[in-house]
N, C-alpha and C positions, 0 to 999 in steps of 0.2 A: 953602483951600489952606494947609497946613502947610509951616514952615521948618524944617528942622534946625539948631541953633546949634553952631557949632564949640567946641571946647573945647581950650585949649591946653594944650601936653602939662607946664607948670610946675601946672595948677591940676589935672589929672589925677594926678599925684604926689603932690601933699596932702592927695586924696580919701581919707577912709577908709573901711571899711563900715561900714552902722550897723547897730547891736546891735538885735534886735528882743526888745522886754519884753513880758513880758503879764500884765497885772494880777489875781491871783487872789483870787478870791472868799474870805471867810472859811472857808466850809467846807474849800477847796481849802486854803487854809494850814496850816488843823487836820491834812488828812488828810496833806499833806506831812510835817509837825510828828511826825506819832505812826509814821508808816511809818520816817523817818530814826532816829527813838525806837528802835527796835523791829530795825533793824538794826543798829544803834550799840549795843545791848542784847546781841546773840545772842554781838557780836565780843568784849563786853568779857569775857562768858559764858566763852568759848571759851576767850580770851587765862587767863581767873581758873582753868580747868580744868586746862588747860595748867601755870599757873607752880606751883597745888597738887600736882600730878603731879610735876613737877620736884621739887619742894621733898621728898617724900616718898622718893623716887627718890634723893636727893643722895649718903648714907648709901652705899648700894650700887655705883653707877657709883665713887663715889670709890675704892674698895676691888676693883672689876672692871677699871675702867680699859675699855681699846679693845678685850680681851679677851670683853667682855661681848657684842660682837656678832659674836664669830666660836666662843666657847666652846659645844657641844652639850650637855654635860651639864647637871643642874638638880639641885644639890646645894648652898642657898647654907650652911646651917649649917658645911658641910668648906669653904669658901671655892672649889669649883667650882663657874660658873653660868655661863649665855652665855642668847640666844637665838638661836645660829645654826638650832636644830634644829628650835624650834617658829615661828620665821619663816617656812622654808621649808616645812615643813605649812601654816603660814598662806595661803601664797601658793598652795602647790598647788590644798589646798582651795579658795579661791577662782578659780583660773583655771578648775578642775573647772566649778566651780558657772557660770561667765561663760559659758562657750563652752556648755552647753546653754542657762540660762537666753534667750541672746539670740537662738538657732534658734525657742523656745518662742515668744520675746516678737516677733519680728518676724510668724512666721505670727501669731499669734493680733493682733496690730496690726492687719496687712492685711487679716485678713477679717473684722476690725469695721468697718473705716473702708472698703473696697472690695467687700466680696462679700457680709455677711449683711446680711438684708431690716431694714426698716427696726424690721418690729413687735418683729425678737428684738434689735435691735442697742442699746437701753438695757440689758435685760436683761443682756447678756451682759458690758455696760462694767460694771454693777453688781456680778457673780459675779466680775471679776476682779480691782477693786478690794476685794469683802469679804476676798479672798485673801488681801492684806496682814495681814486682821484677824487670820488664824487664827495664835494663840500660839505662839511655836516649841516650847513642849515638845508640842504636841499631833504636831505637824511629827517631832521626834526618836522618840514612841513609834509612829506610824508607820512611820516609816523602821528603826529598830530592829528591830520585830517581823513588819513586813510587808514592807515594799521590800527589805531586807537580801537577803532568803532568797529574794527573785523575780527578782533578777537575779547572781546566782551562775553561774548558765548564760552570761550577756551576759558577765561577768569574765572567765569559762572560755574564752568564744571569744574574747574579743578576745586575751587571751595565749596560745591556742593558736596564732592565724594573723597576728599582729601581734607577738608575744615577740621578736621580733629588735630592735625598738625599744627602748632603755633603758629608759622609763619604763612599758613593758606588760609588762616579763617580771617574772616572781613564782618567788621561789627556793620550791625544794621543790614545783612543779607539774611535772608529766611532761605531754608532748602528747600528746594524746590517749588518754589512759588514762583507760578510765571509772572503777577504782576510787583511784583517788588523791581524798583527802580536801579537802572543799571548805571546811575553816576556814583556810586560806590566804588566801583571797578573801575573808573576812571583816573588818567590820572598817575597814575602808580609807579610802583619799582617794578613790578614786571614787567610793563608796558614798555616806560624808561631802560630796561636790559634786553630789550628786543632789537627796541632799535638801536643800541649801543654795540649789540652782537651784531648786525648785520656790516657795520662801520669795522669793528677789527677782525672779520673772520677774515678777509685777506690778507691781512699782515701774519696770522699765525697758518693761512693753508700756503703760504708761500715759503717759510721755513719748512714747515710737515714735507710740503712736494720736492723740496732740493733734497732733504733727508731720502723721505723714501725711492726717489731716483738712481741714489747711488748705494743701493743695497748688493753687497757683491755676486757678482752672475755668477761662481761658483758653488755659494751657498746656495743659490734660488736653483741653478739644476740640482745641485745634492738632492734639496726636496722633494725635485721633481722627478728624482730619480728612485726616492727611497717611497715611490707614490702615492706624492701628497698631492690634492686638489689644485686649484690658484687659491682656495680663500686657506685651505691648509697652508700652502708656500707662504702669502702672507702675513699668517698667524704666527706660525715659526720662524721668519727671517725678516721681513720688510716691516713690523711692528716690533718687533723687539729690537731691531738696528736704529732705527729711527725713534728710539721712546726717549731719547733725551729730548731730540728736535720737538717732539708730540708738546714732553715740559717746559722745553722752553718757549717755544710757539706763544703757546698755553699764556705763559707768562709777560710774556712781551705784548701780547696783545691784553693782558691785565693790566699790563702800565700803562696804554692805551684807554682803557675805559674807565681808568680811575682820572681821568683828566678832561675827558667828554665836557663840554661846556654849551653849545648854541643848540643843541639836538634834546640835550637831557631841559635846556633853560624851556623848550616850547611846548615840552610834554607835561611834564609833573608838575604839581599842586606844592608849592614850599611847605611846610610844616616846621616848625623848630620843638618837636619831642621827638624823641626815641622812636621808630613806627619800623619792629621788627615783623612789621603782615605787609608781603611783597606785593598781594592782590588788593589792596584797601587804596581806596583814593589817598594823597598825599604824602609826600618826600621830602630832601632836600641831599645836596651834594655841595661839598667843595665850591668845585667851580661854579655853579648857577648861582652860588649865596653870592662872589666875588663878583659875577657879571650881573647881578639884579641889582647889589648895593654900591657898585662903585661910584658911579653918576653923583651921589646924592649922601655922601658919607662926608663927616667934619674930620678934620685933621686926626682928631682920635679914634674915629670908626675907619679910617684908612687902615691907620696901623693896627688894629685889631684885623680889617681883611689882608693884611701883608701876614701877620699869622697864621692866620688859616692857610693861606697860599704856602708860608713855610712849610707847614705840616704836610699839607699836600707834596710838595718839591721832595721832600725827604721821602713821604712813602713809594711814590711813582720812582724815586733812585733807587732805593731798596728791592724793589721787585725786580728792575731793571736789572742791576746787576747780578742777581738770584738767577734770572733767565738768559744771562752772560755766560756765568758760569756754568750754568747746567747743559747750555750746547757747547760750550769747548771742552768740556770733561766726557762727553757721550762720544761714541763710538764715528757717527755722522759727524760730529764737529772734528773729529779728530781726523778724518777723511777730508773734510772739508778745506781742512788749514793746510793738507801739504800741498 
């Protein structure tokens, strides 16, 4: 027979809890030791990339002033330069590329990790990981001489029957007139976020497929037990588990398409205005301004493209860590890490 011993509530208040240690093995200290190495390493990287960019950059912004992020034009020799104009391509471009990429990347998830059989389902993780591999310029002369000219039609109708939209109408298209000229539609930020979606929908269906994989088998029978469909079971456990992975995916392959350089350089038409119509011939981004002007810039139009690149470095960190944090805070990243 057990007593309970009382315990008075002076020696309860002194109580503290105790830490629990666990003594690690030598190997376990090394692989500690070389992991903390290695991301102690990537930051100082980053941080050294960062203050170079600055430093190169200095020159320019000193002489732009606040100027530089609202001025369109890109003329730094006459002392006009901004990148209000190819920000805003920047950003087009890639919302283009997000909003297919992650229609792409959630089906193809689902029916690796849900629908196809087991014999094709390495196979098919492997076809979409080599994806990643393929170079972007192979990406841009596709998209140039093949995709361009095959969705011309898809342009035409979305601004035939969508054109009342700001960002679907294309000056100089008549609706429906078959003979009005289709280099309007060339060219463009749609075109340019096609093929930029096609480039990161593997990096974002690769996070989505590890997520939705490890959806717990006890929630997926509950479902199936309180009789739901598969696309019920789905809907209720393997989407909702996975919706950080879905954001962060999402995002991580936004960091990806805000940095596209040789694929967006062989598509789009430069422009240096504003050009918020995603269907209308001409663009500009970031990286094509930096890879079409560097060859041929004077010590001062460097340091003006070392600005731009700044800008750029900082947005692409920014999303990046956004998309950090939103898989380690979700349920799948919290699976993931132990």
């Amino acid at each position: 027979m057990t007593s309970a011993v009382a315990t008075r509530p002076e020696d309860q208040a002194t109580q503290k809890p105790r830490r629990l240690k666990t003594n690690l093995g030598f190997s376990d200290r090394v692989f500690r030791g070389v992991a903390r190495s290695g991301g102690a390493l990537v930051l100082v990287i980053m941080a050294l990339v960062g203050a170079f960019l600055a430093y190169r950059a200095l020159l320019a912004l000193r002489k732009a002033g606040p100027s530089f992020l609202t001025t369109q034009e890109w003329n730094p020799d006459s002392g006009a330069f901004g990148i209000a104009a190819v920000i805003v391509g920047t950003i087009l471009i890639a919302l283009v590329a997000i909003v297919v990429a992650t229609v792409l990347a959630v089906g193809v998830a689902l029916y690796i990790s849900e629908f196809a059989p087991r014999w094709l389902r390495g196979f098919l993780i492997a076809s979409v990981d080599l994806m990643a591999a393929v170079p972007s310029v192979v990406f841009g002369l596709w998209g140039a001489f093949f995709l361009q000219w095959e969705v011309l039609g898809l342009s035409r109708w979305i601004s035939d029957w969508f054109g009342w939209i700001p960002i679907f109408r294309v000056h100089g298209a008549t609706r429906h007139d078959p003979l009005a000229t289709e280099t309007v539609y060339t060219s463009s930020t749609f075109i340019a976020g096609l093929v930029v979606a096609l480039m990161v929908a593997p990096i974002a269906c690769s996070v989505m497929r590890e997520a939705f994989s490890q959806a717990p088998p006890g929630e997926r029978e509950g479902a199936y037990a309180l009789g739901a469909t598969r696309w019920g079971m789905i809907g209720s456990v393997v989407l909702p588990f996975g919706k950080g992975a879905i954001i962060g995916g999402t995002m991580l392959g936004l960091g990806r398409a805000l940095g596209e350089t040789i694929a967006v350089v062989m598509i789009i038409s430069p422009v240096f205005v504003i050009q918020p119509r995603i269907l209308e011939n001409g663009t500009s981004s970031v990286s094509s301004l930096i890879a079409t002007h560097y060859g041929e810039s004077s010590p001062f139009a460097l340091s003006a493209l070392f600005a731009a690149g700044l800008a750029l470095f900082v947005m692409t960190l920014i999303v990046n860590f956004i998309a950090a944090s939103i898989v380690a805070r979700s349920r799948s990243g919290a699976v993931s890490e132990v």
